[in-house]
N, C-alpha and C positions, 0 to 999 in steps of 0.2 A: 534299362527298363524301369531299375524302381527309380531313380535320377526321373523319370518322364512322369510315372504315377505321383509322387510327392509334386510337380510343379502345377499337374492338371488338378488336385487336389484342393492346393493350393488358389489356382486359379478358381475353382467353384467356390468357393469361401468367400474370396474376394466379390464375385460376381452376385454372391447371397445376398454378402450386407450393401452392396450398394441398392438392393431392390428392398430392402426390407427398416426403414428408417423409423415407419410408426412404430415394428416390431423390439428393435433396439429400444427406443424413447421407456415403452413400456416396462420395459425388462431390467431397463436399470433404473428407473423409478423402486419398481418394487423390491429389486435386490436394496436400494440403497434403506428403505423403508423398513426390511427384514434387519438388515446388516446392524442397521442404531436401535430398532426398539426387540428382535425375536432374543430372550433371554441367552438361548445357546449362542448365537451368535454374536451378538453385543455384548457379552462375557467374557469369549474367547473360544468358549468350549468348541464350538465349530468354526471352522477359519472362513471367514466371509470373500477373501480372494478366491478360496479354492473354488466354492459357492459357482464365484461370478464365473469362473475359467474352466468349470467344467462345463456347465450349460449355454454358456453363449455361442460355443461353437453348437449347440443343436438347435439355436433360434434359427425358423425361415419364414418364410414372407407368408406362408401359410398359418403362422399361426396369429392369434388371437391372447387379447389381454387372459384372458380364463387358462389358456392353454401354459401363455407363460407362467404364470402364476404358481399353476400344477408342479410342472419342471423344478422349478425353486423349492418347493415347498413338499414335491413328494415323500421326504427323507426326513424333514422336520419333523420334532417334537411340536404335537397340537395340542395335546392336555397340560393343563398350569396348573399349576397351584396356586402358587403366587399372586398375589393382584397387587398391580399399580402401587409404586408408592404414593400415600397421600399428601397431597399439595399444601404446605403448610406456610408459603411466602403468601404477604400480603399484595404484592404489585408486583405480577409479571409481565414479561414484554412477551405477548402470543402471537403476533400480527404476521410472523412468520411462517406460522404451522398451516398448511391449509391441505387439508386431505379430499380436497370435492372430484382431484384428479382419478379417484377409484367410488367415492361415497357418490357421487353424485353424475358417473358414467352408466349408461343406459345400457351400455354391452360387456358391464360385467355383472357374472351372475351372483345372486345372493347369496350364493356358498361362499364366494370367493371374499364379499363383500364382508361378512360373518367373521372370518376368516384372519383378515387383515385388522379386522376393527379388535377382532380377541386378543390377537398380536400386540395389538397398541394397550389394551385394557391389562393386559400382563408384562405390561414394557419393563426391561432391564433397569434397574435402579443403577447408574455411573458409579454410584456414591461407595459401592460396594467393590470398586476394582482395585486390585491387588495394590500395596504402597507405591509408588513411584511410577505407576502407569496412566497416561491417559489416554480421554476418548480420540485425541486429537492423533494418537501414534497407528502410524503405518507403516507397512514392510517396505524396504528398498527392494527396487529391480534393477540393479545396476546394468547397463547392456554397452559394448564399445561406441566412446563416441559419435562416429560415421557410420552407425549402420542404424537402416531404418527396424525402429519397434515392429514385431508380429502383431497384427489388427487386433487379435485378442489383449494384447500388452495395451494399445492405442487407448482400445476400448474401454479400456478399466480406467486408463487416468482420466478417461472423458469422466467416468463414471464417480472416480472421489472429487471430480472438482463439484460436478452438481451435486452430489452428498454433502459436502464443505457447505456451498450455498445453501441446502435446503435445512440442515441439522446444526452447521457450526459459523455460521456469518451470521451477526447480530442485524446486520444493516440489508440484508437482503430485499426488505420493503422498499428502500429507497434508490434501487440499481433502477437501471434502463427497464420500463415493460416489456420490450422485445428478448430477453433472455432466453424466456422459454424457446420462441419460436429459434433464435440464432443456435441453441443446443440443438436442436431438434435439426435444423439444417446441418449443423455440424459433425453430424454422422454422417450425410453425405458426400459434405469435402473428406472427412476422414479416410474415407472407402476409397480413395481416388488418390491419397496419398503414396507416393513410391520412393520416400527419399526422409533422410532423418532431417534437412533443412526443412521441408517443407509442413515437417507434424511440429518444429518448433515454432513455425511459424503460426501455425494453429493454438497452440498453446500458449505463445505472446496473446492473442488475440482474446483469449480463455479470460488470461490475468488480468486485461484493460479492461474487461468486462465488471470485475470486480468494482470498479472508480476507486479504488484505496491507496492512499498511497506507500501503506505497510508492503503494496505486493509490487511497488514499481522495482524492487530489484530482481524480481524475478528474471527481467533479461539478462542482468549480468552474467548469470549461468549458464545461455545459450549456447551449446557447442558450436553454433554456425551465427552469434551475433556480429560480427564484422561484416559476415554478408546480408544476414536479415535488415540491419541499420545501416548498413551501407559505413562502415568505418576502415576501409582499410587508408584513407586519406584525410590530411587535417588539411583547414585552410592555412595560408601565410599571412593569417591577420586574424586579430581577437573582435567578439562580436558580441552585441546583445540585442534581443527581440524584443521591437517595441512595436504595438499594434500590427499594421499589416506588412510588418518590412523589419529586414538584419542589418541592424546600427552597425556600421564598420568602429570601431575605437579604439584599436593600435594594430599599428601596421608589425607584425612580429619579424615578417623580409620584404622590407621596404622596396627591396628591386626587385621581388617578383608580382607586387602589389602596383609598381609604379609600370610597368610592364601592359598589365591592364586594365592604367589611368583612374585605380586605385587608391584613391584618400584617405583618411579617416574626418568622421562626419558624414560621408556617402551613406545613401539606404540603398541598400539590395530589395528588388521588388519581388523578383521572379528568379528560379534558381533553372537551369533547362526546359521551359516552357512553364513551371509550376510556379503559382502564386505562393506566396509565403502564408497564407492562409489557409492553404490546400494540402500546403508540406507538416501543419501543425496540425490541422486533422487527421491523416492519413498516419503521425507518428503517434498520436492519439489512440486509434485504432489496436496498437500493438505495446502500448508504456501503461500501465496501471497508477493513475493519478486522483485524488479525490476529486479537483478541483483544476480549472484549466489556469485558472493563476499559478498553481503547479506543476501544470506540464510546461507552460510558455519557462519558467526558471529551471527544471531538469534540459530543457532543449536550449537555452542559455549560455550553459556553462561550457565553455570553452571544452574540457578535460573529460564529458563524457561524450561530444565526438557523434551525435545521433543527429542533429537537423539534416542531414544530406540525402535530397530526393536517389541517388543510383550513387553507382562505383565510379564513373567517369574521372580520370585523371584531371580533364578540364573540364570548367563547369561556363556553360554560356549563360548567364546574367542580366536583366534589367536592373538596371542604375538610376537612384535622382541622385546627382551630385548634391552634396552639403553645403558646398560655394555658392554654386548656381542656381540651383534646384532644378539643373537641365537633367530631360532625361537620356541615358545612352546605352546601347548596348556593348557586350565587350567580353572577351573568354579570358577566367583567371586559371592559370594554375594551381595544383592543389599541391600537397606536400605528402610524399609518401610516406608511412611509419616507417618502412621500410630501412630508411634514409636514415642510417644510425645520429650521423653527424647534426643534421638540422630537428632529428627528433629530439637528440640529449639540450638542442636549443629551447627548443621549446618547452621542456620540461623544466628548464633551467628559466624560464622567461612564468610559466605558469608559479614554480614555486615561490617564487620572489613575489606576484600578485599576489597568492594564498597569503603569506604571510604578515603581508602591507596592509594586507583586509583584515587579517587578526589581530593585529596591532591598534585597528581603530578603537580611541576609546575619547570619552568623555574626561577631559583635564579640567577642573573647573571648584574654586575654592569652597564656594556652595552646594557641592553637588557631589552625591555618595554616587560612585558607576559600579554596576555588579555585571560584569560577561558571563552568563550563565555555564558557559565551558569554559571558563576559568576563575574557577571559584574550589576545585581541588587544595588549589597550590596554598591556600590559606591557612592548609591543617597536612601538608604533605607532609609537611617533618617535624610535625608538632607528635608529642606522644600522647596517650588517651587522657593522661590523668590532666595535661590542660590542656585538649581542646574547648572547653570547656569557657575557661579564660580568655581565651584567645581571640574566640568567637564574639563572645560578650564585649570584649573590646572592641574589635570591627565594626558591631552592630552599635555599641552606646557611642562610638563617631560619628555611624551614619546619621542617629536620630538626631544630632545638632545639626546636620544640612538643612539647607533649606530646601533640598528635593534629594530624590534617591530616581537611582536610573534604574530598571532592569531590562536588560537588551538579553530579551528571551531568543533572538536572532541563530539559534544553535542549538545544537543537544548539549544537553547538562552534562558537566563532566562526574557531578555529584550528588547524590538525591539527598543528602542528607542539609544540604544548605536553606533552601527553601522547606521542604519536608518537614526537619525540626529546628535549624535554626530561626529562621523568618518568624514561623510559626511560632516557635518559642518565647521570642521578643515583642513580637506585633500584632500578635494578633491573640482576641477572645480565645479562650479553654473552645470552645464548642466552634465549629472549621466545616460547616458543611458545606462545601465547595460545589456538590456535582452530585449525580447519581448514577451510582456505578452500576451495572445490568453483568452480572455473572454468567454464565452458563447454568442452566436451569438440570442439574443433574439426574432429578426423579421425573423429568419430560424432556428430554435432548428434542434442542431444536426449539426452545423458548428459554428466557431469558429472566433471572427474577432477580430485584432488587435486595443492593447488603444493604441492611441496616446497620451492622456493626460499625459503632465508631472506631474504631481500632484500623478501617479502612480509608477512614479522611482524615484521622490527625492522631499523632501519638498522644501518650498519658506522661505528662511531665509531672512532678509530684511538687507542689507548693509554687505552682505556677503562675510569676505575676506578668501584666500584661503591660507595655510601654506606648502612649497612645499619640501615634506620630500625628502631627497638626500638617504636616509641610506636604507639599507637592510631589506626588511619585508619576511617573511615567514608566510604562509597559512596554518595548519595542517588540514588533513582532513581524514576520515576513513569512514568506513556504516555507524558509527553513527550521520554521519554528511546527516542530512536529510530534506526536506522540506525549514524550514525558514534557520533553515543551509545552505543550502547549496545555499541558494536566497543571505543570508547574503555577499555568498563566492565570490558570482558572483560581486557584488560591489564593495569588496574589491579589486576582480583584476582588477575590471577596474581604483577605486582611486591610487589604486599602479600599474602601469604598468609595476614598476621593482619586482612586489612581484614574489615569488615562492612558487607554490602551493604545497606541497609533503605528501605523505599518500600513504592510498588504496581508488581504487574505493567508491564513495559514493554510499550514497543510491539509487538515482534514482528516486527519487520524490519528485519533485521542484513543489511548486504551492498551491493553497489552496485547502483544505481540505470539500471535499459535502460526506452527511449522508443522504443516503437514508431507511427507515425505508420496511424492510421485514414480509411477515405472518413468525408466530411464534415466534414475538418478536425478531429480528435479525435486528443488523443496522450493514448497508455495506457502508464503508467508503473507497473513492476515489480521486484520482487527478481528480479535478474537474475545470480546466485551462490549457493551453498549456505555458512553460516557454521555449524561446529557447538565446541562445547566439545572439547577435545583428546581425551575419553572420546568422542565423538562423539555425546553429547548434545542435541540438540536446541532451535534457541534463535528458527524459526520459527514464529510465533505463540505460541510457549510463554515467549519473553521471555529476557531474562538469569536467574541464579542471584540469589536474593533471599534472605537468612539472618532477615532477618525482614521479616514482612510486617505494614505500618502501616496500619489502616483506619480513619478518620474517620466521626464522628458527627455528626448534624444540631447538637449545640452544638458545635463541633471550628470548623465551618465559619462558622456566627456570629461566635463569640469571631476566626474569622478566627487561627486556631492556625496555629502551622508544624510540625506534630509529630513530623517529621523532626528538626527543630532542637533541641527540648526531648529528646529519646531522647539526641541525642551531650552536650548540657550536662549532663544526669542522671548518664552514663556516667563524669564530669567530677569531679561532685561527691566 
C-alpha cells in the first residue's frame, strides 16, 4: 500500500510539471535572481538549493508570477540596511543584465515589482565572500551512474545552467536568440524524461547551446557517451572532413577497407542515408564548439570517435571514388572496441601519427621555430638562478634570424615563455594586448574592465627592449585555444610586422570557471570577456588571421604542412 501511494505521488508530480512550463520558466528565473543578488542568499547564510527544492515541488499550473514569487520570498529577510556597492569601474560590459523579464511584465504586481528591484538595490557584494570561495562554487549531487535524477534534481541543474548564463557567461549577448525560448521548451522534454541516458542527452544539448568551446568536453563525462555519440565502433580507415564529404587517408585494415572497394582518396558522401552535412549539424547540436571550423576539427580526429550517424556494426555509404570520381554505393565494416587485438592496433597506429605530428617542425638556417608546447623543455633542467641566461641565449639567437616561427597550433606547455620571456626581449615596457572583462563582483552578472598593468605584462626592473627588424610568422588553427590564442594576441601586438596565418581559432580566449552540476557533471566555461584593444571581438570569432590557409583533399594525402611551405616560400 505505501509502495502504491509513493508511485501515484510520484506520478502527480510528474503529471504537474509537464502542464506547468510557464510556471517553472518563472520560478527559476526568480530563484536564480534571488540566489546571486538577496544578501542572505548570495552569502551563504541561506542555502539557495534548499530554496529551490523545497518549493518547486509546491509550483502548479495554477499559480502565477506574484504567487511564485510569494513562495520564495515568504521566509526572506525584506529590510536592508545595506545598499549596493558603488560602481567605481570606469567601462563595464552591462549588455547582459536585462531585468524587463519582471520590470516590464504587465502581470506582475508592483509589490512584487518593489520587491525584486529592493533586492537588486541591496545586492550582495561577491567581494566580501570568505578567502578561497567563489561565486562560481556549487554543491555536488552525486547520484549512481545508471539511475535517472528525481525531476526536482533535473530541475535544478536546468536551473544553474540558466543562472550560469544569465549571471556568470560574459558572452551571453552573442549565443543563439532562440535560448530563451529552447529553455523554456526544455522543461517540457524534461518532464517526459524516464532514463539517466536520455537527461544526458538534454544536457549535451544544454552545453552546445553555450558555442564555447571551454564547454566542448563536457561530453567526455557522459555516463552514456558511447551510446549518445554512437562510439561503441571505430572505422578501419583514418579520415578527415573536408567540406561536404569524409576524406578516406589511410587504410588502418587494408582488407576490411578492400572488402568494401575502399581506397584512400575516396569521399564518403552519405553515412546510412545521412549527408555528411546533416551528420555535422546534428553532432552540433550536442558538442559545445565556438565556431564550426571547430566542430568540423573535434569531429576530424580519428581518436575522439563521434562523427557516427547510429551504433550499426555496418554502415551503408555513398562513395565518389578518388580515381574515378565515380559514384557507388557499398557497406564497410566497422571495427569493434571491443576487439582487444585490432583495438591495441589502432592505438598503436594513432600514436605513432600523434607523434609524427609532433615532431613536425621548421629546420631552416634562417629561421628561429618556437612549438608553443615545447618550449618547457628549454628551462626543464635548468636551475632558477640561470634561467635567466639561458633564456637570453635562445632569444639573442633567435634575433639574428631572419624570421622567427611561432606555431601557436597547441597549448602552451609554459606561460612563462611568451608571458615574460618574449615580452622581456621584444617587446616595449607598456604590452596592452587586449581587454580583459572580469566579473563585475559589486553587480554579478556584468562585467568590468582591469586596468591594472600587472594583468598584461609583468614589471621587469631595468628593462631594455631588442628591436627585431626580421619577418615573424604566427601559425594558428582550432587547436589554438584559450592561453593560445591569449598567447597570439601579444605576440601580434610585440611584432607589429608579424603575420598571423592558419585557420580559424578556437573561440575561447579567457579563463576557465567550473561549475559543479546534480548528478555529478562539471560544466566548464569562458568565464571573462577577452576583446582586441579596439574592442573587437575574439569569442567564437577567434583571433585576427592576415591570412587564412585552407586545405584540399590532396593537401591532406600528400600529409602537407602548408603553414610551413607559406613561411619557406616567403624565404625564398
Amino acid at each position: 500500500m505505501k509502495k502504491t501511494s509513493v508511485l501515484l505521488i510520484f506520478f502527480l508530480f510528474q503529471q504537474s510539471v509537464f502542464a506547468q512550463k510557464d510556471q517553472y520558466d518563472d520560478f527559476i528565473k526568480t530563484w536564480n535572481f534571488i540566489k546571486y543578488y538577496h544578501p542572505d542568499l548570495a552569502s551563504g547564510k541561506i542555502n539557495a538549493d534548499s530554496l529551490f527544492l523545497v518549493n518547486v515541488k509546491n509550483i502548479s499550473a495554477q499559480d502565477d508570477f506574484n504567487s511564485i514569487t510569494e513562495k520564495l520570498t515568504s521566509k526572506l529577510n525584506k529590510k536592508f540596511t545595506a545598499s549596493a556597492p558603488a560602481e567605481t569601474s570606469r567601462d563595464v560590459l552591462s549588455k547582459n543584465q536585462n531585468f524587463d523579464w519582471f520590470q516590464k511584465n504587465r502581470k506582475v504586481s508592483s509589490e512584487n515589482k518593489d520587491l525584486l528591484n529592493t533586492i537588486y538595490k541591496h545586492r550582495y557584494n561577491f567581494e566580501n565572500l570568505p578567502k578561497g570561495k567563489l561565486v562560481s562554487d556549487e554543491k555536488k549531487y552525486p547520484f549512481p551512474k545508471t539511475e535517472n535524477l528525481p525531476i526536482e534534481y533535473r530541475l535544478l541543474a536546468l536551473a544553474k545552467i540558466q543562472g550560469i548564463v544569465d549571471y556568470l557567461f560574459p558572452h551571453k549577448y552573442i549565443m543563439d536568440k532562440g535560448f530563451e525560448e529552447f529553455f523554456k521548451n526544455s522543461l517540457d522534454e524534461n518532464s517526459k524524461i524516464n532514463s539517466r541516458k536520455d537527461f544526458e542527452i538534454l544536457m549535451a544539448k544544454f552545453a552546445s547551446k553555450l558555442k564555447d568551446s571551454h564547454a566542448f568536453s563536457f561530453y567526455k563525462q557522459l555516463n552514456y557517451k558511447k551510446d549518445i555519440f554512437h562510439g561503441n565502433y571505430l572505422a578501419p580507415f583514418d579520415f578527415q572532413i573536408v567540406d561536404d564529404h569524409i576524406l578516406v587517408t589511410h587504410l588502418i585494415f587494408p582488407e576490411i577497407c578492400s572488402k568494401a572497394q575502399i581506397n584512400i582518396g575516396d569521399k564518403i558522401t552519405s553515412i546510412n542515408g545521412k549527408s555528411i552535412p546533416q551528420i555535422i549539424k546534428e553532432k552540433g547540436e550536442l558538442l559545445s564548439t565556438s565556431n564550426n571550423e571547430k566542430l568540423v576539427y573535434v569531429l576530424s580526429k580519428y581518436e575522439n570517435n563521434l562523427i557516427w550517424p547510429d551504433d550499426l556494426s555496418q554502415k551503408s555509404i555513398e562513395v565518389k571514388s578518388g580515381k574515378s570520381n565515380k559514384r557507388f554505393s557499398t557497406k564497410i565494416d566497422m571495427v569493434d572496441i571491443s576487439n582487444k587485438e585490432k583495438y591495441d592496433f589502432i592505438v598503436t597506429y594513432l600514436q605513432d601519427k600523434i607523434q609524427k605530428r609532433e615532431n613536425r617542425k621548421i629546420v631552416h638556417d634562417d629561421v628561429a621555430y618556437f612549438k608553443i608546447n615545447h618550449t618547457y623543455q628549454f628551462i626543464n633542467k635548468v636551475s632558477n638562478d640561470k634561467m635567466d641566461a639561458v633564456m637570453d641565449s635562445i632569444l639573442v639567437d633567435a634575433s639574428k634570424k631572419k624570421a622567427i616561427v611561432f606555431d601557436m597550433r597547441a597549448y602552451p606547455d609554459w606561460g612563462g615563455f611568451v608571458n615574460y620571456y618574449i615580452y622581456k626581449y621584444f617587446s616595449p615596457v607598456e604590452n596592452y594586448f587586449y581587454k580583459y572583462y572580469a566579473p563585475n563582483l559589486k553587480n554579478i552578472g556584468t562585467f568590468f574592465y582591469l586596468e591594472d598593468r600587472a594583468h598584461y605584462f609583468p614589471e621587469i626592473k631595468d628593462k631594455k627592449t631588442y628591436q627585431y627588424q626580421g619577418k615573424v610568422f604566427i601559425l594558428v588553427n582550432p587547436e589554438s585555444q584559450s592561453a593560445s590564442e591569449w598567447y597570439t594576441m601579444s605576440l601580434q601586438n610585440i611584432f607589429p610586422q608579424s603575420l598571423t596565418i592558419g585557420q580559424q581559432s578556437a573561440g575561447a580566449d579567457g579563463d576557465l570557471v567550473k561549475v559543479n552540476l546534480p548528478g555529478d557533471y562539471l560544466l566548464e566555461f569562458t568565464g571573462n570577456g577577452i576583446f582586441y584593444p579596439d574592442n573587437s571581438q575574439t569569442q567564437q570569432t577567434g583571433i585576427r588571421i592576415n591570412e587564412l590557409i585552407k586545405y584540399k583533399d590532396q593537401d591532406f594525402l600528400d600529409k602537407k604542412d602548408l603553414e610551413f611551405e607559406r613561411v619557406l616560400k616567403e624565404l625564398k
